[in-house]
N, C-alpha and C positions, 0 to 999 in steps of 0.2 A: 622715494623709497620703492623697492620693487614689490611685484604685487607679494604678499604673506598673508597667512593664519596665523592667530591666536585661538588657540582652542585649549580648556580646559579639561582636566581629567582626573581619576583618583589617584592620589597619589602613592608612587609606585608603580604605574602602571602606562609610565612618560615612554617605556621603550616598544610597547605593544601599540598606544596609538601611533609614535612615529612609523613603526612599520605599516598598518595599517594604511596612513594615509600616503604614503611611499610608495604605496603597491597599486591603493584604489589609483593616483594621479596616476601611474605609467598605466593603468589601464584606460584610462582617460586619455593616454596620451597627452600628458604634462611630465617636462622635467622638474623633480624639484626635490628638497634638503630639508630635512629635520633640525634643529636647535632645539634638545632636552638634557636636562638632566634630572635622574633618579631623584624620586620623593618632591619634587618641584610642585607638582600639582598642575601645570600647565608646559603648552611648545610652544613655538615657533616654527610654523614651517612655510618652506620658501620657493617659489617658483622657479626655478633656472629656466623656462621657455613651453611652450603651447599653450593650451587656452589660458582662462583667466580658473582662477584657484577655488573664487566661490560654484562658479558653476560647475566646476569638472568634479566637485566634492560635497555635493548636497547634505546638510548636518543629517535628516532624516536615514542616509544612507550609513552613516557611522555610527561604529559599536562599543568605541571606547571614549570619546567624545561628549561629555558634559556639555559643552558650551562650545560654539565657531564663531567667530568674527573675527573681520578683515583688520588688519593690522594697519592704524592710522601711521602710529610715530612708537619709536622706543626712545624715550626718555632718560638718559644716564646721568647719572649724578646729577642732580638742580640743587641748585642754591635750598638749603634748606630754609632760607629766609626769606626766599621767593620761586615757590615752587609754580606759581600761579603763570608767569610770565612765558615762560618753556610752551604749558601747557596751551596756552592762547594764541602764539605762535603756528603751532605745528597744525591745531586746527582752523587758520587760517585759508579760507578758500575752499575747505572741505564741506562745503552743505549746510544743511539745518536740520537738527536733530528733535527728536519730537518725546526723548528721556535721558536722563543722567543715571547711568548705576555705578555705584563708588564698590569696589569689587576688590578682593585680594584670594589670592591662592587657598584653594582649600587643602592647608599642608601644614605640619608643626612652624613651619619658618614663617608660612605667611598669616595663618591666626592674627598670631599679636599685632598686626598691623590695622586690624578691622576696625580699629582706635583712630590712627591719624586717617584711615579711610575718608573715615564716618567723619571728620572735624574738613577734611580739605574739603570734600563732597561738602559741605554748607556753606564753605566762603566759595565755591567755584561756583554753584548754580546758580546764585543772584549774579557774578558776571556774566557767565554766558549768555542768560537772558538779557542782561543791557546788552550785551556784547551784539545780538541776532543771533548768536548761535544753535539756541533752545529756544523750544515755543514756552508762551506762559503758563500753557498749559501739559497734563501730556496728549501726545498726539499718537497714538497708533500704527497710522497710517506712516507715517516718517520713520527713519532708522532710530536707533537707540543710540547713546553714547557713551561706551565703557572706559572709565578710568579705573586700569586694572594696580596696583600698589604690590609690587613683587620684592620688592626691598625698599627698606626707608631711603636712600638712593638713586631710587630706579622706579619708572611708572612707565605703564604699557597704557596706550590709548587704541582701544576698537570699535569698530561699526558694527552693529549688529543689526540684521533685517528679521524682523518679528514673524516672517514666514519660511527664514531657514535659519533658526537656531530656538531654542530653548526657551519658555516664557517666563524663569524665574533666576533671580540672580545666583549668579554661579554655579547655573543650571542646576540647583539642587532645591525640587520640592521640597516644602520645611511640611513633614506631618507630624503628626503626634498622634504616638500609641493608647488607642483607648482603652480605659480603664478594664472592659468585658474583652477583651483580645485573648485569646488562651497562648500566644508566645508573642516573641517578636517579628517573628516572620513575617505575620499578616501585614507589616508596612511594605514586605517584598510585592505582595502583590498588588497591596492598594497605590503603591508608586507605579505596578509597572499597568496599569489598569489606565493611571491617570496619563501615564506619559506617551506608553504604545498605542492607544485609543482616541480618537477624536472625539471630542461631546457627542455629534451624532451617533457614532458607529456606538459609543457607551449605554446612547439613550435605545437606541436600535437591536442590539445584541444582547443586554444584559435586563434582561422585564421578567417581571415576578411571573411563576409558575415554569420558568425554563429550567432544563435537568442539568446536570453536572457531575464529571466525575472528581474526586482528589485524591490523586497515587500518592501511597506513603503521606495520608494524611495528618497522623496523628503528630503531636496535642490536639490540633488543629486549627491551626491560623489563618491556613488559606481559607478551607469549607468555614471558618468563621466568617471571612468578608462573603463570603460567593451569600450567604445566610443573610448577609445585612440585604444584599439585593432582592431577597426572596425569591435566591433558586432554592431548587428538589436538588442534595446531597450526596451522592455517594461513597460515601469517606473510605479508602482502601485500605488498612494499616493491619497490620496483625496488634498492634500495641494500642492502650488505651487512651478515648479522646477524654479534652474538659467537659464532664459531666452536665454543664449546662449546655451544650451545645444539642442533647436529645431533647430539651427541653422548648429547642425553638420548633418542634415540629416536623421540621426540613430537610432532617440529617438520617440516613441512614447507614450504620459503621457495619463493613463489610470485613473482617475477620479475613484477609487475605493477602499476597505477593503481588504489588502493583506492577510490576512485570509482566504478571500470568494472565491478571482478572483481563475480563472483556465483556462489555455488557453487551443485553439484551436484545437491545434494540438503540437505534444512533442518538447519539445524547449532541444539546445543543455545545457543550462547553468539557472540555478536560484540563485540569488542572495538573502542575507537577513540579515537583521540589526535593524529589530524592535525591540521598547520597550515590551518586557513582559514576562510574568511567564515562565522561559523555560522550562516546562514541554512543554506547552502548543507550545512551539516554535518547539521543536523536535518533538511533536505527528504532528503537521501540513506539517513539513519536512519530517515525513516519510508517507507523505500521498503524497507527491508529486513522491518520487521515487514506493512507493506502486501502482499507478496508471500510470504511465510510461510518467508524465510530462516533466521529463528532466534526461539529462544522468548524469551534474555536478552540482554539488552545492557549496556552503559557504555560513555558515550559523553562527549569535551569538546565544551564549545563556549566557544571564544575570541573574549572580549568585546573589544569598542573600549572606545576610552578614555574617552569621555562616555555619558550615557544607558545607561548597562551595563543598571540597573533593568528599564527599558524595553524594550533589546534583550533581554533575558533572559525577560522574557516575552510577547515576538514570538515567538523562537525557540519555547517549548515548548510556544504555543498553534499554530504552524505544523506542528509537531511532530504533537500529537494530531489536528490536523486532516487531516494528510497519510494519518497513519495509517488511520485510517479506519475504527478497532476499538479497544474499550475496551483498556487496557492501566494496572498499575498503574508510576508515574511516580514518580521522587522525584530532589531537584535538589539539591544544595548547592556553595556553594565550600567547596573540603577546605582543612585546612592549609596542604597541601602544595601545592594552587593557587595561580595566581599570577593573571593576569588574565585568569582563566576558571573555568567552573561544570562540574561534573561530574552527569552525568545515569542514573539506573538506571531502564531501563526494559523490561517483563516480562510475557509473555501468564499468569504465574502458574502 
């Protein structure tokens, strides 16, 4: 099979990573070909010639991308009486894998399937471990093995390497909103906290007593996580916050247009989640780091409804350009996004 990607994504949102990764590969200098279709929840994309697909496409570097790994086998039609045999076959020769993750489409079609997932994933992993193909253990250090279940029909088999893709199946952190959260936002930030941040950089950047601003904060979901951490508060909102949030100490609501406001003196952290044109959202955000308000940020930016691709990187190259100083950047849509991109961006 030639080299391909399996990568997963939200669904509806099949024609912004193809383009995306269409665009990143010919800057790479890779030829190669999309296989999507709408509401699918995952591609197929395919090399036509230059380098190799995992390297010219770092998952770290994609922003519509859930989940990448290397495309072992496509599976069509198996015997529904022996689905097992296909699958033993094709990974044949292909290595030793150190996890099994039994996987289907995060999309209306592929749900219902999370059933036979769940039942083959138990007859498959006691073979592959007689088999050698899995350790008996798991092993870290080794690739992963996705049995992806895209139709009762049809199975996708991929390799995942635990240092360029996603550490939870389906690439979607499973959190749960706590009961004291004043909306549901706050899982926007505490995904993109977990996912754009490395433990260190979380344990490094985020220690009690550091300041923080949050534009258009209210209810206030985000300034409620930044609170769990025991930052100092700045809450921006003309509108009011959940009343226990003064109560943690840490919060100060500032009665103003997160636009206008500009503090005092440089704050370690800026927060942001306003409604509006994200041109407009990233010219304002790189006036923040342009001006030396604060060291970190996260920030959305709410896409239209065509050309996302496109406007997505308008915005982050108006972004870096506005700024006017190296900064490290990292973009994705979270789960928990809906029709917008979540941006971590940071003088280090």
């Amino acid at each position: 099979m030639q080299d391909a990607l399996l990568c997963y994504c939200r669904a509806g949102f099949e024609p912004e990573l193809a383009a995306e990764l269409t665009e990143r590969a010919a800057l790479a200098g890779v030829a190669g070909h999309a296989r999507a279709t709408r509401d699918d929840g995952y591609l197929l994309f395919h090399r036509d010639g230059g380098e190799p697909l995992a390297a010219a496409l770092p998952w770290k570097e994609l922003v519509f991308a859930r989940q990448k790994l290397a495309l072992i086998a496509d599976i069509a039609a198996p015997d529904p009486r022996d689905r097992m045999t296909p699958v033993l076959a094709a990974l044949e020769g292909r290595g030793r894998y150190g996890d099994l993750w039994m996987e289907h489409p995060d999309s209306d079609a592929g749900k219902p399937l999370s059933g036979l997932a769940r039942s083959f994933g138990n007859a498959l992993r006691p073979v592959l471990r007689a088999r050698g193909f899995l350790t008996a253990q798991q092993d870290p250090r080794l690739p992963r093995l996705h049995v992806c279940f895209v139709a009762g029909d049809r199975v996708l088999l991929g390799r995942g390497q635990p240092a360029d893709g996603a550490p939870w199946p389906l690439g979607i952190p499973r959190l749960r909103l706590h009961a004291g959260a004043p909306a549901r936002s706050a899982l926007k930030l505490e995904e993109a906290l977990l996912s754009l941040l490395g433990e260190r950089e979380r344990e490094a950047w985020l220690r009690p007593g550091m300041r923080a601003a949050d534009l258009g904060a209210a209810p206030g979901g985000w300034t409620w996580v930044l609170t769990r951490y025991h930052l100092h508060v700045a809450a921006i909102d003309n509108g009011p916050l959940q009343p226990q949030l003064h109560e943690t100490g840490l919060v100060d609501h500032l009665r103003a247009d997160g636009f206008r406001w500009s503090p005092e003196t440089p704050l370690d952290w800026m927060v942001c989640d306003m409604v509006e044109q994200p041109r407009r959202v990233a010219s304002r955000m790189a006036t923040w780091f342009r001006e030396g308000w604060c060291r970190h940020a996260i920030f959305n930016l709410k896409l239209p409804m065509k050309r996302r691709w496109q406007e997505t990187r308008l915005c982050l190259d108006l972004f870096a350009d506005e700024t006017g100083s190296p900064l490290t950047v990292r973009a994705r849509q979270l789960y928990h996004d809906r029709e917008e991109i979540t941006v971590f961006a940071s003088r280090g």
